[in-house]
C-alpha positions as CSV (number, residue, x, y, z in Angstrom):
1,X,109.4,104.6,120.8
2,X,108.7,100.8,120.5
3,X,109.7,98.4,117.0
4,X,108.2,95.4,116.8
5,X,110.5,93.2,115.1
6,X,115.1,93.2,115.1
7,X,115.5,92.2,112.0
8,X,117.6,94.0,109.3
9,X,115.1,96.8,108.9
10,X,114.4,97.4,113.0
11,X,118.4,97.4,113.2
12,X,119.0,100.1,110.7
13,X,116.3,102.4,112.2
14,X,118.0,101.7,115.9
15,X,121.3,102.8,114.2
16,X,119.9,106.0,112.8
17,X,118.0,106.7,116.1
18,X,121.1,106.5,118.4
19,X,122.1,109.3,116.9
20,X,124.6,108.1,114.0
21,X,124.1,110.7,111.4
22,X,125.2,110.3,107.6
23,X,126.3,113.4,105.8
24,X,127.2,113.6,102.2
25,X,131.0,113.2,102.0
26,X,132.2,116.3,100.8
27,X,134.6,116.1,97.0
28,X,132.8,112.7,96.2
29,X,131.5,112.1,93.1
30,X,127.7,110.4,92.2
31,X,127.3,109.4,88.8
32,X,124.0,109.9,89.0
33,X,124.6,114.1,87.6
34,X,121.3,115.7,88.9
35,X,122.0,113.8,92.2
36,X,125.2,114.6,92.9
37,X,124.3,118.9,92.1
38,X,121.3,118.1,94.9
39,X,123.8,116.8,97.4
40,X,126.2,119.7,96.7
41,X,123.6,122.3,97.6
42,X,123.9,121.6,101.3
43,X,126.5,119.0,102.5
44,X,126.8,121.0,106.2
45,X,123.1,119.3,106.4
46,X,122.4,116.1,107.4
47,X,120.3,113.7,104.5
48,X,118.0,112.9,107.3
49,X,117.4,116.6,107.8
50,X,116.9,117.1,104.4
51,X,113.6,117.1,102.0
52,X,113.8,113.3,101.1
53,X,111.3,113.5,98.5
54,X,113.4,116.3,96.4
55,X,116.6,114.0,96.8
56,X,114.3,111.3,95.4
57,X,112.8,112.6,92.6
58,X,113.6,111.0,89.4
59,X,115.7,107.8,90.6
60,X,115.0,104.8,89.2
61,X,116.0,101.1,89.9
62,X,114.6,98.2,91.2
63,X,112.3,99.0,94.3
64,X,108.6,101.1,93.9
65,X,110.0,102.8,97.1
66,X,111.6,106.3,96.1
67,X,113.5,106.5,99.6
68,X,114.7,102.8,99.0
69,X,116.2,104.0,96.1
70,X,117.3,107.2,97.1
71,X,119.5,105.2,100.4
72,X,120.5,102.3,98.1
73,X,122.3,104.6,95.7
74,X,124.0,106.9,98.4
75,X,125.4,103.6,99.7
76,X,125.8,101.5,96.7
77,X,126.1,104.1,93.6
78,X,126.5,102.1,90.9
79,X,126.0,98.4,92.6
80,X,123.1,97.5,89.5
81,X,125.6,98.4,87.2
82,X,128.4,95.8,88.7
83,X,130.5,98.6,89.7
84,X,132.5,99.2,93.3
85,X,132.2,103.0,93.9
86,X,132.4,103.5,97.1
87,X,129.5,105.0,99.5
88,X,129.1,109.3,99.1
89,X,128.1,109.4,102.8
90,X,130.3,109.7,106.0
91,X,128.7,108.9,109.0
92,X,128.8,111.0,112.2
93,X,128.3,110.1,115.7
94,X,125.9,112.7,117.9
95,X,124.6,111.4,120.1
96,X,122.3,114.7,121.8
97,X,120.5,113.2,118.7
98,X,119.8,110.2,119.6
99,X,115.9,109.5,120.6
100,X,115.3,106.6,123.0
101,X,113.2,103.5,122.2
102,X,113.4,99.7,122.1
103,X,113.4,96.8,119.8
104,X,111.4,93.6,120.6
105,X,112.4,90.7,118.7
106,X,111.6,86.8,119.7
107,X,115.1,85.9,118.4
108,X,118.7,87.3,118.5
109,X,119.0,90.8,116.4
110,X,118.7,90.1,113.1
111,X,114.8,88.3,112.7
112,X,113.6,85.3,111.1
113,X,117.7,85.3,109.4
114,X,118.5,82.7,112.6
115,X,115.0,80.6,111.4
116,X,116.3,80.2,108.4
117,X,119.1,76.8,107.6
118,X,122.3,78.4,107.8
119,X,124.0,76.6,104.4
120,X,120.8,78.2,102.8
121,X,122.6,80.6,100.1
122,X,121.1,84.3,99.7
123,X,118.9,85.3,96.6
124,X,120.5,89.0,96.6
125,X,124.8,89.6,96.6
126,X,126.7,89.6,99.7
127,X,127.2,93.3,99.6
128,X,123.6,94.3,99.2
129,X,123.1,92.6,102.2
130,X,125.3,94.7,104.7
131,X,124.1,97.4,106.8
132,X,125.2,101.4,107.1
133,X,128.5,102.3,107.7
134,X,129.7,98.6,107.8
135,X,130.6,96.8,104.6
136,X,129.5,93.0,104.7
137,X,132.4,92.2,102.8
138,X,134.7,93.8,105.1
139,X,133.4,91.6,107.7
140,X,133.4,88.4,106.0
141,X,137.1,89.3,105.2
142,X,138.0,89.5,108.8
143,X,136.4,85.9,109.2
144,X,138.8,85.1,106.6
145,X,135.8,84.0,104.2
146,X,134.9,85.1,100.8
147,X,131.6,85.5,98.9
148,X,130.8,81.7,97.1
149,X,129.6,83.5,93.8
150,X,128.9,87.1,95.3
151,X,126.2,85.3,97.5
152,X,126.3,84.7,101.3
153,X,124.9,81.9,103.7
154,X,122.1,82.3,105.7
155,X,124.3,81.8,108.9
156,X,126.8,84.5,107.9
157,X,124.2,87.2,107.6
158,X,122.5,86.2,111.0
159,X,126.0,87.0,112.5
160,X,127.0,89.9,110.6
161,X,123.6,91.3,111.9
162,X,124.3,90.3,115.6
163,X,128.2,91.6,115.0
164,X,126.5,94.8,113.9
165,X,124.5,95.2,117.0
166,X,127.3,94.9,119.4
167,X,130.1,97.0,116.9
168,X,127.4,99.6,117.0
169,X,126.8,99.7,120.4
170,X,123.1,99.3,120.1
171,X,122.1,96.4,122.1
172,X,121.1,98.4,125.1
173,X,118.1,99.0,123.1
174,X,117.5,95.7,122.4
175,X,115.4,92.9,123.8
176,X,115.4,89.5,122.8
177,X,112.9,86.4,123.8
178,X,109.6,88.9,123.5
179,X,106.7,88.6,121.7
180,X,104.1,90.8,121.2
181,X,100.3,90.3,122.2
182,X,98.8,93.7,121.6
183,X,99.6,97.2,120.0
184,X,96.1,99.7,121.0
185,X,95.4,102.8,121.4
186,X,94.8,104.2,124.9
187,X,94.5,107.8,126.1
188,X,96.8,109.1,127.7
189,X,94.9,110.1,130.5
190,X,94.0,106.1,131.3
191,X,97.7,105.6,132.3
192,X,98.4,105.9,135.9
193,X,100.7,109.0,136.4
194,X,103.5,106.1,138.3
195,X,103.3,104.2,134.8
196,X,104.2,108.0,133.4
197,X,106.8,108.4,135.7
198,X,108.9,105.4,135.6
199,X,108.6,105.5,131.7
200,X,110.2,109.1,131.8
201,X,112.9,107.7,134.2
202,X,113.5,104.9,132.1
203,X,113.9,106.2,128.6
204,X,114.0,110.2,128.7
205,X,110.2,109.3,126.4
206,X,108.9,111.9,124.7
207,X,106.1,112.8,127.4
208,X,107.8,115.9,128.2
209,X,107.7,117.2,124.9
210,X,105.2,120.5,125.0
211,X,102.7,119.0,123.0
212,X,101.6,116.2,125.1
213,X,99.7,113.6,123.6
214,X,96.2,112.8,124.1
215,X,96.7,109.3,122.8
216,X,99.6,106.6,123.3
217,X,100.2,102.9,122.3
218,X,99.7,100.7,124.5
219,X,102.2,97.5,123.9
220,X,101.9,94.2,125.5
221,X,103.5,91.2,125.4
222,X,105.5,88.7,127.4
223,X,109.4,87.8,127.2
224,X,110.9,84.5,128.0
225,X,112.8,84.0,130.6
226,X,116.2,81.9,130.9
227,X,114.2,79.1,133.0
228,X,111.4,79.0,130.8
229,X,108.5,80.9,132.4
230,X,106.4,84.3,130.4
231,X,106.9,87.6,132.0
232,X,104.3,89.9,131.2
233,X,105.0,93.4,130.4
234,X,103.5,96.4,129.2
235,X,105.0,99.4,127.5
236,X,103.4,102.9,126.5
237,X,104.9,104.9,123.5
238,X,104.0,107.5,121.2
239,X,105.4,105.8,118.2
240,X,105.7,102.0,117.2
241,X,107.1,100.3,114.6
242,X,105.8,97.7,112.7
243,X,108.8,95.8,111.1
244,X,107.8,92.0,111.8
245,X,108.6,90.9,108.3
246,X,106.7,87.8,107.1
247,X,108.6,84.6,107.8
248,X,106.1,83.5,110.8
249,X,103.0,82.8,108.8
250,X,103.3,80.0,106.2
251,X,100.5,80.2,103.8
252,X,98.0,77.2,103.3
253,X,96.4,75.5,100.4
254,X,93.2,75.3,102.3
255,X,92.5,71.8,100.9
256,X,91.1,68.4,102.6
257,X,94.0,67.0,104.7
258,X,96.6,69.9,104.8
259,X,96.2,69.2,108.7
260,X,97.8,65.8,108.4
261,X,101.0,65.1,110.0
262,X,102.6,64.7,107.2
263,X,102.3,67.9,105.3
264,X,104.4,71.0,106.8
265,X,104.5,74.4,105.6
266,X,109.0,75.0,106.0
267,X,111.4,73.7,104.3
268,X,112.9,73.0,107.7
269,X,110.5,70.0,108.3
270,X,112.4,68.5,105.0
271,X,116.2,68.6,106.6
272,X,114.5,67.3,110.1
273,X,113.1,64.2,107.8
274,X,116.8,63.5,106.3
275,X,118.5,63.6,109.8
276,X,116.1,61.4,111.1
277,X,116.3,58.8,108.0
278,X,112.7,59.1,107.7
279,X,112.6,60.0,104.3
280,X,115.7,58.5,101.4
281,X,116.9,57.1,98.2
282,X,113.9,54.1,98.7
283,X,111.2,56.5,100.2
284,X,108.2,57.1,98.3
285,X,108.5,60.7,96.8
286,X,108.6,64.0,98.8
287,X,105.7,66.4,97.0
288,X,107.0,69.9,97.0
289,X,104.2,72.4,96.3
290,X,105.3,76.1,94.7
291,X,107.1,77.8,92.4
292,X,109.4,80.4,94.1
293,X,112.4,80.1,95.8
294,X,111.9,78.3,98.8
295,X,110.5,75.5,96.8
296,X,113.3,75.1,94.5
297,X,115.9,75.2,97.8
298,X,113.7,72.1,98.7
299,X,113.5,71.0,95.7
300,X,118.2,71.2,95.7
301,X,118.2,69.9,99.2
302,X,116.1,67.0,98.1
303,X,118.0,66.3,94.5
304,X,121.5,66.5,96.8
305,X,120.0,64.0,99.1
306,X,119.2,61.4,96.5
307,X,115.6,62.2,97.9
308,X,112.7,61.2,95.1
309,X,110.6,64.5,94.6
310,X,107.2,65.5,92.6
311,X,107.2,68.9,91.8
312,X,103.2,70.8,91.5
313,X,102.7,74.3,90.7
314,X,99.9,76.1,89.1
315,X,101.8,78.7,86.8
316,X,103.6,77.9,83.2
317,X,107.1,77.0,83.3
318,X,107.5,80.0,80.6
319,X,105.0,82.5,82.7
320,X,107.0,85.8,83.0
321,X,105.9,86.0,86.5
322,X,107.6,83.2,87.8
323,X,110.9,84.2,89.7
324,X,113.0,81.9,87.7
325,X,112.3,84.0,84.7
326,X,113.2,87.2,86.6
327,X,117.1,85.8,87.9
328,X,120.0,86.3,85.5
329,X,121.5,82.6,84.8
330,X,125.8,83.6,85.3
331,X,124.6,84.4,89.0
332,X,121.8,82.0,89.7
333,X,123.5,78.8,88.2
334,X,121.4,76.5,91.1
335,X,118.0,78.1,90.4
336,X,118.4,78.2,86.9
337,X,119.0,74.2,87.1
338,X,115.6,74.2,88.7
339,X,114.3,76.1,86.3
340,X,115.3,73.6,84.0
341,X,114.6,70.2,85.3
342,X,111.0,71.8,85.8
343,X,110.8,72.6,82.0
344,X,112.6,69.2,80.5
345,X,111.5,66.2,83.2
346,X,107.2,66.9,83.6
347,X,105.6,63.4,84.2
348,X,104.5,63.8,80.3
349,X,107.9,63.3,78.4
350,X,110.9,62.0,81.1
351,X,114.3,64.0,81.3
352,X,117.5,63.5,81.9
353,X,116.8,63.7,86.0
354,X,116.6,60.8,87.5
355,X,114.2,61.1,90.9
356,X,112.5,64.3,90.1
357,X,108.7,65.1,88.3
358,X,107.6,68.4,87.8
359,X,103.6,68.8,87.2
360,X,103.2,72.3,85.9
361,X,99.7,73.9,85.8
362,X,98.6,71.0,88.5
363,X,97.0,71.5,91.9
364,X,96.4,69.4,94.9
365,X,92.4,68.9,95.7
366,X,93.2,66.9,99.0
367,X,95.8,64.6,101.2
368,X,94.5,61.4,102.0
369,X,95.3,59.7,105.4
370,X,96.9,56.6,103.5
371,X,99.2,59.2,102.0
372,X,97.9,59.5,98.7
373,X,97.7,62.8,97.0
374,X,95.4,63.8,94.6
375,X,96.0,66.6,91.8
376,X,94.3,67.8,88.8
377,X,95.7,69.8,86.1
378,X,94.2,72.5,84.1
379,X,92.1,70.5,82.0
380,X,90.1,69.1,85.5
381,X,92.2,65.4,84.8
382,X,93.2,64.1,88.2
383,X,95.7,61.8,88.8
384,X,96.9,59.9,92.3
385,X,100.5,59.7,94.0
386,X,101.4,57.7,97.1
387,X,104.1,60.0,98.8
388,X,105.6,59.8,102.1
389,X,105.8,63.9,102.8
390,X,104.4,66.9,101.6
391,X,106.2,70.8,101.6
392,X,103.6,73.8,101.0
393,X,106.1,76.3,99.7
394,X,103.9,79.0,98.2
395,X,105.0,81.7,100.5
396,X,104.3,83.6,104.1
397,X,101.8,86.1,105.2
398,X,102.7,88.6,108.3
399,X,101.4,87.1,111.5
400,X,99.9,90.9,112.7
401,X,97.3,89.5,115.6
402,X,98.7,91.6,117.6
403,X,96.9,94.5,116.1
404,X,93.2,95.0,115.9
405,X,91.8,93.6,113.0
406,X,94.8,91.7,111.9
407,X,95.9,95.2,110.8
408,X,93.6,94.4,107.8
409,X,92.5,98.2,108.2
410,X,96.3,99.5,107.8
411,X,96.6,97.5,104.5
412,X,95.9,99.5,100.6
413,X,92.9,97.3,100.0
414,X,91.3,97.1,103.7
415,X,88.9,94.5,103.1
416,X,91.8,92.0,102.6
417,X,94.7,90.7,104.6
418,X,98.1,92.0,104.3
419,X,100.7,90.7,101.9
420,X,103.8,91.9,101.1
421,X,103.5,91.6,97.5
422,X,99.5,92.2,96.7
423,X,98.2,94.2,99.7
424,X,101.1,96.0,102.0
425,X,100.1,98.5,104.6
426,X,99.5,101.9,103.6
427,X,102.0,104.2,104.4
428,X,103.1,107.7,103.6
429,X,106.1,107.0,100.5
430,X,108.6,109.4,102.4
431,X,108.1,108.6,106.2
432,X,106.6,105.6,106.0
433,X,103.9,106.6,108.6
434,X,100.2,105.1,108.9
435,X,98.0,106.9,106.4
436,X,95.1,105.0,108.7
437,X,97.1,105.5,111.7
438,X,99.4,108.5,113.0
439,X,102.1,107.9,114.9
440,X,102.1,103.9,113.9
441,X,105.1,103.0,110.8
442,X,105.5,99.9,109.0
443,X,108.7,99.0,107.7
444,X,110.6,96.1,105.4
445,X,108.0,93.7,103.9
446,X,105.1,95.2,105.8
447,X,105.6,98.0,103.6
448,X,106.6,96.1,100.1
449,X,109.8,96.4,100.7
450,X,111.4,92.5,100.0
451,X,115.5,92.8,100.2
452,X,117.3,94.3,102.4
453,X,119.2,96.4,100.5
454,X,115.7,98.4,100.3
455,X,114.5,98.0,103.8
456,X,116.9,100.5,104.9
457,X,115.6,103.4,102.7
458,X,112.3,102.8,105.0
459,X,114.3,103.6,108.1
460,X,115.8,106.9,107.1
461,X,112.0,107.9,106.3
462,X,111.0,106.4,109.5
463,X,114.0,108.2,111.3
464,X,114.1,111.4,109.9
465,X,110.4,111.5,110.6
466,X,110.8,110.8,114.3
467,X,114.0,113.5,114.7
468,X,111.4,116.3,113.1
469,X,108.5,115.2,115.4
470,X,110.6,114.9,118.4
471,X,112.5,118.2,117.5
472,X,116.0,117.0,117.4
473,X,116.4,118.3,114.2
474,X,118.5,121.2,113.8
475,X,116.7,124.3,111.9
């Protein structure tokens, strides 16, 4: 079995598939009442052996994912409600259970969380971001940290997910500094019976099951090496796993100019300009293009900076849709001064912040080479700024070249790319499988799942769909 991608969601799968086993810990109390009588029935089973789809039924919270929920609230029972109650499952270690495979990831375990600036404060609270059987609060308390508002820092979750690895004694399975090429299907015939041979040797694979396959993947790719160079390799498995997330993919305007060296597509670009004094307090203004999250990061880096910004998006400031609307103020005191300076300080009536424009319901048309920007608002009016930098926040697509088609024939509409949010891959609700293709999973925000306190309800599908194909589940 192959993952592509070692973020939070290819982690939690490795964890479940080296054999660590959660059972529901017997005399402990769920509040959720029809829950808790389900889990009674038969604790002596494992909840990856059991129907995940009757567990499921009738939870409700904040994912479309019924096995999202389902994992979230054996972990976290009453987390939505601000309550502490601890996790109903115990955790065993058997490791005859365990099923070989191997994560490919370009960075260290825990994804595009090591792309990301390490000050950078999460959206979700520090808990939700911890992984099975290890409390991300514990952890931070042995650093001898606390939570800044319930939130953590970029930098403390790429640790805690690296800590996690080693703790859990997964990075055997692990390999760092690869990236993917290809992910096809071959027959199994094609492969030469040494390629067979040294895959059974290396891994224990799943060729020896009974029902031999007629058709494999066949995975290629190249990993770095310490000096520098690509080494080629190739892998064959029955089963990959799609759980590339969607940081690598900024998505563009597709307007005149965005290929000028001064627009960038990451917020990155913006804390590279301040270290290297090209932008400032006299600079002409930084445009920041967008209306979610990232932007208004950008948008706080910039107003700590003393950096001059201009502010375009194409939604109202009082459009329901628009994430600022969605976050409740007490937690989200930062975005919510976004929020604000977006409403009170638009170039049509000035604010009380000083340095900062917001254009609601504007768009760019182009970048000019001198500079200049042009935008037009809803009424077709244009107007002209002289800037000295442009950020295109508006959100990531899922690089999936690897796959034929741009895995545009996975997706739920498979006439148009996949997106996290409009168009996710098709898969099966409870094991997360290919509906277009068996024996291929997608997981985390391939699949529409966004946080990662969600992601991991996609691994125990994943997992417990693996252990029934592969046999390792008890009857």
């Amino acid at each position: 079995i192959v993952f592509s991608g070692n973020g939070p969601s290819g982690i939690c799968l490795s964890y479940l598939l080296s054999g660590y086993t959660p059972y529901f810990k017997r005399h402990s109390l769920h509040p959720h009442p029809i829950l808790q009588r389900k889990l009674e029935e038969a604790p002596e089973v494992s909840i990856l052996d059991q129907d995940l789809e009757y567990l499921s039924e009738g939870l409700e919270g904040r994912s479309h994912s019924p096995v999202a929920l389902l994992f979230d609230t054996l972990q976290r029972p009453d987390t939505d409600f601000g309550g502490t109650a601890e996790s109903v499952l115990t955790w065993w270690h058997e490791p005859d259970r365990a099923i070989p495979h191997l994560v490919l990831g370009r960075n260290a375990p825990g994804g595009a969380w090591h792309s990301i600036e390490g000050s950078m404060v999460t959206l979700s609270r520090g808990e939700w971001m911890g992984l099975p059987d290890l409390p991300f609060k514990e952890w931070l308390k042995q650093k001898r940290r606390g939570l800044r508002n319930n939130r953590a820092t970029a930098e403390d979750i790429a640790q805690y997910y690296q800590h996690y690895v080693m703790k859990k004694g997964l990075q055997k399975n692990f390999r760092c500094g690869t990236v993917v090429t290809s992910v096809r299907k071959v027959s199994a015939e094609s492969i030469s019976s040494h390629t067979q041979k040294d895959l059974q040797e290396d891994s224990d694979s799943l060729w020896n099951s009974n029902e031999q396959s007629t058709e494999v993947f066949q995975v290629d790719g190249f990993f770095k090496t310490m000096k520098g160079d690509k080494e080629p390799f190739s892998i064959c498995a029955e089963n990959v796993i799609l759980a590339t997330g969607t940081y690598d993919n900024p998505t563009w305007l597709g307007v005149k100019g965005e290929n000028l060296s001064y627009v960038h597509h990451q917020l990155s670009a913006l804390e590279e300009a301040v270290k290297n004094n090209s932008v400032g307090i006299m600079s002409d203004p930084v445009l920041i293009v967008g209306a979610g999250l990232t932007a208004a990061d950008a948008i706080l880096f910039a107003h700590h900076c003393n950096i001059p910004v201009i502010h375009v998006f194409r939604r109202r400031v009082s459009d329901p849709g628009l994430i600022f609307n969605q976050l409740p103020k007490m937690m989200y005191p930062e975005y919510h001064k976004v929020h604000q300076m977006m409403k009170e300080q638009t170039a049509a009536c000035a604010g009380p912040y000083e340095r900062y424009v917001s254009l609601p319901e504007h768009h760019v048309l182009s970048f000019g080479k001198d500079k200049k920007c042009i935008f037009q608002d809803k009424n077709g009016c244009q107007s002209a700024y002289k800037i000295s930098m442009a950020l295109v926040l508006t959100g990531s697509n899922p690089n999936l070249s690897f796959l034929p088609n741009n895995g545009i024939d996975l997706a739920m509409d498979s006439e148009q790319p996949v997106n996290p949010k409009r168009n996710p891959i098709d898969v099966d609700p409870f094991t997360y499988e290919c509906t277009q293709e068996k024996g291929l999973y997608a997981l985390g925000p391939l699949a529409g799942d966004n946080f990662v306190r969600f992601v991991q309800g996609g691994a125990l599908a994943v997992a417990s769909s693996l252990l029934k194909k592969a046999n390792k589940n008890p009857p």
